[in-house]
MARNU-377971 format. One record per residue (C-alpha): residue number from 0; residue in one letter; x, y, z. Coordinates in steps of 0.05 Angstrom, whole numbers. Each point is the difference from the previous one (the first is absolute). Example, Ala and Ser with C-alpha at 12.3 -4.5 7.8 and 13.67 -1.06 7.14 Angstrom:
(0 'a' (246 -90 156)) (1 's' (27 69 -13)) 
This chain:
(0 'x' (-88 94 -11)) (1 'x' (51 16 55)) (2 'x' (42 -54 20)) (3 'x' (47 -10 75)) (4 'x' (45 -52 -18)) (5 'x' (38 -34 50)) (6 'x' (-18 21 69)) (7 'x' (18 76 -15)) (8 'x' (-65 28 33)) (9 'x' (34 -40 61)) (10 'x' (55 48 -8)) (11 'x' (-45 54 24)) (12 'x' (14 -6 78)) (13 'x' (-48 61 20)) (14 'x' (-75 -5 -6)) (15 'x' (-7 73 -31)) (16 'x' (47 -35 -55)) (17 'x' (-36 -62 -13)) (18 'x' (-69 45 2)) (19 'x' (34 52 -49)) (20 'x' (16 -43 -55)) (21 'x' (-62 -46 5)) (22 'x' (-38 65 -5)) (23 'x' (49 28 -56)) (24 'x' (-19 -71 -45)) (25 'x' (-80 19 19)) (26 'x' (17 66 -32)) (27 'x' (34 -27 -67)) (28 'x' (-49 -57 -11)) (29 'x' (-70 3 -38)) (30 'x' (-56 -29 37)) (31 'x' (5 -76 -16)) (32 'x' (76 12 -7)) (33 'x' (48 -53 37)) (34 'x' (48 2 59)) (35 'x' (52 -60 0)) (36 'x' (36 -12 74)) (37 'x' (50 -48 -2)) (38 'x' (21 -12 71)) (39 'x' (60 -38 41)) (40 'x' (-47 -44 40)) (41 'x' (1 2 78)) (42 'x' (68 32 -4)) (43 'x' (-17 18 77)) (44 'x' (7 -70 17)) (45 'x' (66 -17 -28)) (46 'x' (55 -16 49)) (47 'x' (48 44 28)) (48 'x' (79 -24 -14)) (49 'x' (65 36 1)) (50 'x' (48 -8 -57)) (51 'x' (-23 -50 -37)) (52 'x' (41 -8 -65)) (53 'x' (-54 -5 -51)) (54 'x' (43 4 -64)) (55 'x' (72 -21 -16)) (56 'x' (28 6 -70)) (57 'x' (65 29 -49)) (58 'x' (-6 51 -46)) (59 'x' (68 6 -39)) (60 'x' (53 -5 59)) (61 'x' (-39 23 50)) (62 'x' (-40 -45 43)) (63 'x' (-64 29 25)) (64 'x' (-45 -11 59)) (65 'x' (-71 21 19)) (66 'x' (-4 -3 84)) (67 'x' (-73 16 22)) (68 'x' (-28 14 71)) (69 'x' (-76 7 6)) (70 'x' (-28 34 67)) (71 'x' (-67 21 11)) (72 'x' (-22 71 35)) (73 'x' (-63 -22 22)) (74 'x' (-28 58 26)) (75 'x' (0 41 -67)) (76 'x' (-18 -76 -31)) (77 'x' (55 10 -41)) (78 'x' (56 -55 -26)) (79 'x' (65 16 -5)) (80 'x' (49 -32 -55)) (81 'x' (75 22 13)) (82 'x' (32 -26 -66)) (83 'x' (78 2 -12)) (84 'x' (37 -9 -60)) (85 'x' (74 -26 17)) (86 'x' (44 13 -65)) (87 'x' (73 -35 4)) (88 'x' (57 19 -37)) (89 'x' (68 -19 2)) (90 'x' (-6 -9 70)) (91 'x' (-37 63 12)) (92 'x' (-87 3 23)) (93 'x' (-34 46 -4)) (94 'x' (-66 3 14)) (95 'x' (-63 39 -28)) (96 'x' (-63 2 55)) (97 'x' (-76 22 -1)) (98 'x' (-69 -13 36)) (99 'x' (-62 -26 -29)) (100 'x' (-56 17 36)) (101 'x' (-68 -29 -12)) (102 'x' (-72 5 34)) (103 'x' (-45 -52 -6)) (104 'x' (-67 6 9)) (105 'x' (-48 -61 12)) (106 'x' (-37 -1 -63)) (107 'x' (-58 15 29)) (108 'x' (17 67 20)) (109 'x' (20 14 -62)) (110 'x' (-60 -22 -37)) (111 'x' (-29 54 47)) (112 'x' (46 49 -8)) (113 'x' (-20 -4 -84)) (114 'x' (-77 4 14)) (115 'x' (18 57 39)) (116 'x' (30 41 -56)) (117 'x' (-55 -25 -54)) (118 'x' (14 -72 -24)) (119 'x' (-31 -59 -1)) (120 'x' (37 -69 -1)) (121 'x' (-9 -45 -53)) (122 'x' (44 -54 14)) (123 'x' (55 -22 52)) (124 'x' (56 -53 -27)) (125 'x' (45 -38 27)) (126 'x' (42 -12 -62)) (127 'x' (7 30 -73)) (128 'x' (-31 -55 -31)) (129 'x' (-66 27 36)) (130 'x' (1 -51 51)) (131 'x' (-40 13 68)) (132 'x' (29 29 53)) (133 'x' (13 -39 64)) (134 'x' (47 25 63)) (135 'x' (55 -37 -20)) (136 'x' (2 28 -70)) (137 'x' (64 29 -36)) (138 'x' (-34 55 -19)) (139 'x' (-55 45 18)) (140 'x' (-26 36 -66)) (141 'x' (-63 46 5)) (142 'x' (-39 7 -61)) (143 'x' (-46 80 25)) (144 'x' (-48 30 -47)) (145 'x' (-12 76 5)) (146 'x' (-67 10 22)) 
């Protein structure tokens, strides 16, 4: 088995990526072998905000802040997460920034995208209990067999 837990094939923003390490689990896996995708869903059509403070909380003295602004580049169908850390101290922030950067694919494509490089699909969840999935579910999991 070969497991992609949380959205980290959507991490892989170029298609020669994405296509490398689906082809790179075909490689590893017996025939019959699984693939498990576990995928942000329909991070594409999340709204874009600017500095959102998604987290406030202390950690000793210091009293820390997550601020997030989300922004999408749709012509690379990429989303953009701009994610700072505010650390005060005795009066003094600092501040500790990075990008996430996610591509989500409608899961269609990527059902195709796993034929392509020699799976089948064996099942596609919408929860970890093994519930159906359904467009509004909070997760997409893809349960591929290689062929």
């Amino acid at each position: 088995m070969v497991l992609a837990p949380y959205g980290i094939l959507q991490s892989l923003i170029t298609t020669r990526d994405l296509t490398a390490a689906l082809a790179s689990a075909a490689r590893v896996l017996r025939p019959g072998g699984t693939l498990g995708i576990d995928l942000v869903p329909d991070v594409a059509t999340w709204r874009e905000y600017t500095d959102h403070v998604r987290l406030r909380g202390r950690a000793g003295r210091a009293r820390i802040a997550l601020v997030e602004s989300v922004r999408r580049d749709r012509a690379r169908g990429l989303t953009i997460f701009k994610e700072q850390f505010l650390v005060t101290r005795d009066r003094r922030t600092r501040r500790h920034a990075f990008d996430l950067i996610f591509r989500t694919l409608p899961r269609p494509e990527m059902t195709r995208r796993l034929r392509r490089v020699g799976f089948s699909i064996d099942a596609t969840l919408g929860d970890y209990r093994g519930g159906p999935w359904h467009r509004g579910a909070g997760v997409w999991i893809i349960l591929a067999k290689k062929v």
